[in-house]
N, C-alpha and C positions, 0 to 999 in steps of 0.2 A: 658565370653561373657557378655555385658553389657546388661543391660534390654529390652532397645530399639531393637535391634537386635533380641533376644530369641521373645520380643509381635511380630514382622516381619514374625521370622520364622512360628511362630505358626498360625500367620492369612493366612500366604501360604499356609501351609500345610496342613490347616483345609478348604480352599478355596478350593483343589485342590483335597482332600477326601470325601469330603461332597457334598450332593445333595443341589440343590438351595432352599431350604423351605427357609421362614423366620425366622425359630429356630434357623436353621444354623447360619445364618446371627448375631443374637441377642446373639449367643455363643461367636459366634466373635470378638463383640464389648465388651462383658462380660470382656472377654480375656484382650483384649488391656488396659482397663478402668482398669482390676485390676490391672494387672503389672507398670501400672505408678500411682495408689495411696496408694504405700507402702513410699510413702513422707508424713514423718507425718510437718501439720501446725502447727506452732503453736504460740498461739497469746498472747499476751502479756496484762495481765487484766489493762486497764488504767481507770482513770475517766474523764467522759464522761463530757463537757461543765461546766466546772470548772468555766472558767469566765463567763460567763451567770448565773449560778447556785450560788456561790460562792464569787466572787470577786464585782459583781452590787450590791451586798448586804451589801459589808462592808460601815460601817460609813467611815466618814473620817479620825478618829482616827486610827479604824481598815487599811486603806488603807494605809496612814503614817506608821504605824507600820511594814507593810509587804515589800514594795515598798520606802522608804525610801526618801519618795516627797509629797507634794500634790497633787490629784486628777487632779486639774488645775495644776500643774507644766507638770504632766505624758502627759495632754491633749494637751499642747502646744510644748512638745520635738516631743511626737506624728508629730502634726504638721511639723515640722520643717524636721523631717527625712524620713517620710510615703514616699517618691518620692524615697532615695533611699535603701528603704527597700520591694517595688515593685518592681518585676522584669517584664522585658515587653516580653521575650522572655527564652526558655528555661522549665523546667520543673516548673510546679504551684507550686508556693510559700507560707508559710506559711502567713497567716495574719499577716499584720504589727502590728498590736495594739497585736495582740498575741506573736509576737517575743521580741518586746518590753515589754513585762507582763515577760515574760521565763527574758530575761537578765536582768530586773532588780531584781527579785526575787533570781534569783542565786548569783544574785552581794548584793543584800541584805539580806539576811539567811544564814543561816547556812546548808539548804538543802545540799543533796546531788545531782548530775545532774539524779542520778536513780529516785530519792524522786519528782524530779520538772516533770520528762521527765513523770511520771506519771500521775502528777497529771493534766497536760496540755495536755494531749493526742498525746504528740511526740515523736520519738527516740532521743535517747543521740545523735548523731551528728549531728540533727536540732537543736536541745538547745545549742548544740555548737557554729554552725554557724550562731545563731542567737545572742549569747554572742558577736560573731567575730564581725558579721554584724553589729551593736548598735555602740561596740567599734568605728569602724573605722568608720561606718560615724558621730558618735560624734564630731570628732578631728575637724569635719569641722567648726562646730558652738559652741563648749565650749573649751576655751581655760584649760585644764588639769595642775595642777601644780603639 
């Protein structure tokens, strides 16, 4: 018998023995509350505002080094693709100037997707999709050879 059914049976059956006090009542909810937080959470330690903290701080050399552009170069791709790297509909989307930080950093390091997906405060399938996302709509404004 799954969980949900046993917390059911037990608030019935405790409903249906029990006098109306308010004890009662707050056993009840004891009841339910326990049986559905044997889900353990569990959260994944990332760091927190990397680019605020972190990446406004590098010189330009530092930013070169990591990102494998200039400042101004990152600020005018920026430019060119932020429309579509917005999505207008659908589930909220990571920042554009932040997906664009994630895929060039993975496309310029050696990181691992674990190492970056950390340090930027996202899951590995947003670092993904944000690699994807850069990729493809690059194709439209930088000819690839």
């Amino acid at each position: 018998m799954d969980n949900q059914r046993l917390a059911i049976l037990i608030t019935v059956d405790e409903i249906i023995s029990s006098s109306s006090n308010s004890d009662s009542d707050l056993d009840i909810n004891d009841n339910i509350f326990n049986n559905n937080n044997h889900r353990c959470i569990h959260r994944i330690p990332r760091i927190r505002n990397f680019i605020e903290n972190v990446i406004a701080r590098y010189d330009d050399q530092q930013f070169q080094e990591h990102f494998r552009l200039l400042r101004s170069t990152f600020n005018y791709v920026l430019y060119l693709i932020r429309a579509d790297l917005e999505s207008e509909w659908g589930n909220i989307t990571v920042d554009a100037e932040k997906q664009l930080y994630v895929a060039l950093y993975i496309l310029g390091t050696l990181d691992s997707y674990r190492s970056v997906t950390t340090k930027f405060d996202i899951g590995k399938a947003t670092a993904w999709r944000a690699v994807k996302r850069i990729n493809s709509s690059s194709k439209e404004y930088f000819y690839i050879i």
